[in-house]
C-alpha positions as CSV (number, residue, x, y, z in Angstrom):
1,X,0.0,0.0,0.0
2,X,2.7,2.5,0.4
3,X,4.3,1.5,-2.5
4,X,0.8,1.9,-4.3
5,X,0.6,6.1,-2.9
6,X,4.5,6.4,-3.5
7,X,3.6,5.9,-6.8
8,X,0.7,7.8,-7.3
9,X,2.7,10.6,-5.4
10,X,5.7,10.0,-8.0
11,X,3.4,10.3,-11.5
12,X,1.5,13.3,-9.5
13,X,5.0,14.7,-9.4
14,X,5.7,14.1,-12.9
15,X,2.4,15.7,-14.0
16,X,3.3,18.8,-12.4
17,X,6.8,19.0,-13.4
18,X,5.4,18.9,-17.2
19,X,2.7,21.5,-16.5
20,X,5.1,23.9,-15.1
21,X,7.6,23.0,-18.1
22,X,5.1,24.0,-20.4
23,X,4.5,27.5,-19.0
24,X,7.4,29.8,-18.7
25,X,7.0,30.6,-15.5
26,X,4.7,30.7,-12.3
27,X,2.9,34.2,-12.1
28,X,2.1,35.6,-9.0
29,X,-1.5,37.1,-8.2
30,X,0.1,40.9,-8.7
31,X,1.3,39.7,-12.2
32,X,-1.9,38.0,-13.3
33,X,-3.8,41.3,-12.4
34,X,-1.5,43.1,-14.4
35,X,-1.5,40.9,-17.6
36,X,-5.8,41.2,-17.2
37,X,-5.1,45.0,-17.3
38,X,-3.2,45.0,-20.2
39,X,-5.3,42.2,-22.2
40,X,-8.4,44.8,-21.2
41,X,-6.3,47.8,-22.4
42,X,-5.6,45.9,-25.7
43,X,-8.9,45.2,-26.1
44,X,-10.1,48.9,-25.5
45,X,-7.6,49.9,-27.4
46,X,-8.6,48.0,-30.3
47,X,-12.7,49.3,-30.5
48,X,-11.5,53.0,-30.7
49,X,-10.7,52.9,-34.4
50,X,-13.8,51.3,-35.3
51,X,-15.9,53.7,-33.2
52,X,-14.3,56.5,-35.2
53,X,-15.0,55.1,-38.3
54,X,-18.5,53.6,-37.5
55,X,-19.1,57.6,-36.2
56,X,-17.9,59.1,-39.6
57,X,-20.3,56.9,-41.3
58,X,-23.1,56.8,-38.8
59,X,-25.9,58.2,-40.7
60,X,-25.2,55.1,-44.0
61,X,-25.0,53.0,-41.2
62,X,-28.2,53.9,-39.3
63,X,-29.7,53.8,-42.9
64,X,-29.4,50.4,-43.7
65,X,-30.4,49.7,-39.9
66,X,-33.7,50.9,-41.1
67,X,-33.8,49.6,-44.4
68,X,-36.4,46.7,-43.5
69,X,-39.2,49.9,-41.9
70,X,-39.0,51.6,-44.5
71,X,-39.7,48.4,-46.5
72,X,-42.6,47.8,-44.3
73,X,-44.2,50.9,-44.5
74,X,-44.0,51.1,-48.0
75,X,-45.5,48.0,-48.3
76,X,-48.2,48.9,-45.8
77,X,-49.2,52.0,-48.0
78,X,-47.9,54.2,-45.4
79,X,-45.4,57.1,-45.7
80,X,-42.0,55.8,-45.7
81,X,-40.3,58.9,-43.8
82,X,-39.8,58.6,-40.2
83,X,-40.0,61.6,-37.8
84,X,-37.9,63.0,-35.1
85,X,-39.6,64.5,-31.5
86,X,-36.4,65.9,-30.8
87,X,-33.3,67.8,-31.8
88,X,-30.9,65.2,-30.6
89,X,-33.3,62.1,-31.8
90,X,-31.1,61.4,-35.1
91,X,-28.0,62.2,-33.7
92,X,-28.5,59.8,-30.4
93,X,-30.0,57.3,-32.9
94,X,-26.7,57.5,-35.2
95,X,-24.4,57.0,-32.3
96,X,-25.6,54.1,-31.0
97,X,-25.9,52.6,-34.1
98,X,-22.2,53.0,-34.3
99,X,-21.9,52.1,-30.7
100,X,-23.9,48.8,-31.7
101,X,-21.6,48.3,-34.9
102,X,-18.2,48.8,-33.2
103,X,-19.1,46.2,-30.5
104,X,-20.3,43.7,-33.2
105,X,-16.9,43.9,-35.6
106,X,-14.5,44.8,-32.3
107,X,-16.1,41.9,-29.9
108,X,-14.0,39.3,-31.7
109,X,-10.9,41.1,-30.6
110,X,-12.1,41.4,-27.2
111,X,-12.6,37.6,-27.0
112,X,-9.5,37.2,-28.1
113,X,-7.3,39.3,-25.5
114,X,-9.7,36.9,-23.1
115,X,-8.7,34.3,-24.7
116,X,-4.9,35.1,-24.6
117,X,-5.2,35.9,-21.1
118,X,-6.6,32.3,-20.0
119,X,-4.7,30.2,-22.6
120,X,-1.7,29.7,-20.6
121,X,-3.7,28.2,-17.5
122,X,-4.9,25.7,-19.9
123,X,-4.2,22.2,-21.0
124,X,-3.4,21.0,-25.0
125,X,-7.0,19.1,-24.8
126,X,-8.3,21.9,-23.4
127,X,-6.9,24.6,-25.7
128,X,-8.3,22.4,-28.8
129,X,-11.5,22.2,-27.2
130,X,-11.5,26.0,-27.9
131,X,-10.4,25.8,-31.2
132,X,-13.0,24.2,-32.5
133,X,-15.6,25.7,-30.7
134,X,-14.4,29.3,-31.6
135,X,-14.8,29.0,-35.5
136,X,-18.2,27.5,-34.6
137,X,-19.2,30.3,-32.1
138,X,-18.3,33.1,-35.1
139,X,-20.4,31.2,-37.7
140,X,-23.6,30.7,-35.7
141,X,-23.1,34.2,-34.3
142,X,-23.3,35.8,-37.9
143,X,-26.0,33.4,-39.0
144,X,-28.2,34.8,-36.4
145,X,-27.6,38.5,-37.0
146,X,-28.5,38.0,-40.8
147,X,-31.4,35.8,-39.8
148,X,-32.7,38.6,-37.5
149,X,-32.1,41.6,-40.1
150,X,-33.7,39.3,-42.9
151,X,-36.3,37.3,-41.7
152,X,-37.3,38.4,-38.3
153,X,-37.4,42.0,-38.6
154,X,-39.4,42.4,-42.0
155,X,-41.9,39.9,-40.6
156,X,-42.6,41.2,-37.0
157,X,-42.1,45.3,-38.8
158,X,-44.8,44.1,-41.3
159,X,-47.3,42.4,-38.9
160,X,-46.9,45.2,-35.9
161,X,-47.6,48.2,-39.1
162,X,-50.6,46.7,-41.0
163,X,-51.8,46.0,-37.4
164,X,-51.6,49.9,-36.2
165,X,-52.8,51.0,-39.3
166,X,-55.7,49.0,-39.6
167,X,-56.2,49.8,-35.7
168,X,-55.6,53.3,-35.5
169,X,-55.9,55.0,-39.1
170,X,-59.5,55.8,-39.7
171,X,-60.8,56.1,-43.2
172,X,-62.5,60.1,-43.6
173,X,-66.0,60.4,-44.2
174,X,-67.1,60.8,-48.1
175,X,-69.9,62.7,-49.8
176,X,-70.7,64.1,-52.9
177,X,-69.3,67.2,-54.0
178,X,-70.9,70.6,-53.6
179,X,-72.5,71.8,-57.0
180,X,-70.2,74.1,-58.9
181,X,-67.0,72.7,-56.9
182,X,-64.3,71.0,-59.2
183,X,-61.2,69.3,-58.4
184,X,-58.1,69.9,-60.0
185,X,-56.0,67.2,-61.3
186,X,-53.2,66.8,-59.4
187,X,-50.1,65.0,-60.7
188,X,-48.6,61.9,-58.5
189,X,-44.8,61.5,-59.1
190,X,-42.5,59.2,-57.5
191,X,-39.7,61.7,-57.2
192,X,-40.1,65.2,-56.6
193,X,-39.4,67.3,-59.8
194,X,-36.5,69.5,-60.1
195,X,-36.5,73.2,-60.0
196,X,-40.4,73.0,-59.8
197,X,-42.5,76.8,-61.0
198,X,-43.8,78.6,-58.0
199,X,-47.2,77.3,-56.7
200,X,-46.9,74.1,-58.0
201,X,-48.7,70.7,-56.5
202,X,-47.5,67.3,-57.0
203,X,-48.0,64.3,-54.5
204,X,-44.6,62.2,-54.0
205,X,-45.2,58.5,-53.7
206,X,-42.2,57.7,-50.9
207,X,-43.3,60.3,-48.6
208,X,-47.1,60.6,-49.5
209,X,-47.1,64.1,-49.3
């Protein structure tokens, strides 16, 4: 029996002795608080040139973010251009819509300063564990932002508009016209015209106005 733990002791010994051959040295708990700060500094670093770009292009961006309502008020037969109630409104909504895009393309990054940070407490299994699942993690990650923007959004946008119009949109009264009163044709375009005369009336499709 004592042979049996001296043993056990002796390949416990061995296992250790190849761990801490592997890593190149035994970090203190100052040391791993400092590598975290720098893996987090890397990792801040690393979004701030995104921001700026996804900032300089914030109003394309927050375009196609509202590509599908606009689709679905068009198709509703509602006017397809939105309102602001405030000054700030469009300006808040195109900041976080960079926010939103420089966290999307920069998170990878992030996960990877994580990922450098916790590799070396890790075994070889261990690490290809991640491998695989990282790939893996990217792909189904993408999938469901282009299933959200393609299918989700156009379907719940279209059901929630023709709901509120049909709810809230009530159709005016008609009746005949007075006798003497006629209407004059007005034309219906699909883009305004340019350099239209003075007093002019034309009704633009997109905007319904």
């Amino acid at each position: 029996e004592r042979k049996t733990v001296f043993d056990q002791s002796k390949v416990l010994g061995k296992m250790i002795a190849r761990r801490n051959a592997r890593a190149p040295s035994v970090m203190g708990l100052g040391e791993h608080l400092q590598e975290l700060r720098k893996r987090l500094i890397y990792a801040i670093v690393g979004l701030i040139p995104i921001f700026i770009v996804a900032c300089i292009y914030g109003r394309q961006i927050l375009d196609i973010v509202l590509m599908p309502v606009r689709a679905a008020l068009h198709n509703a037969g509602e006017p397809s251009a939105l309102q602001t109630t405030s000054v700030f409104e469009a300006f808040y909504n195109a900041f976080k819509a960079a926010a939103i895009v420089t966290l999307i393309i920069g998170g990878p990054g992030g996960i990877y300063q994580v990922w450098k940070f916790i590799a070396p407490g890790l075994y070889s299994r261990e690490r290809r564990f991640v491998y695989i699942l990282a790939p893996l993690s990217l792909i189904l990650s993408l999938s469901a932002l282009a299933f959200m923007y393609f299918i989700i959004m156009p379907t719940m946008l279209g059901f929630l508009i023709t709901f509120n119009a049909g709810t809230f949109n009530a159709k005016p009264l008609a009746g005949p016209l007075p006798t003497g009163i006629t209407l004059p044709p007005i034309p219906v375009l699909q883009l305004d015209p340019i350099d239209p005369p003075l007093s002019a009336e034309w009704i633009n499709t997109e905007v319904m106005g």
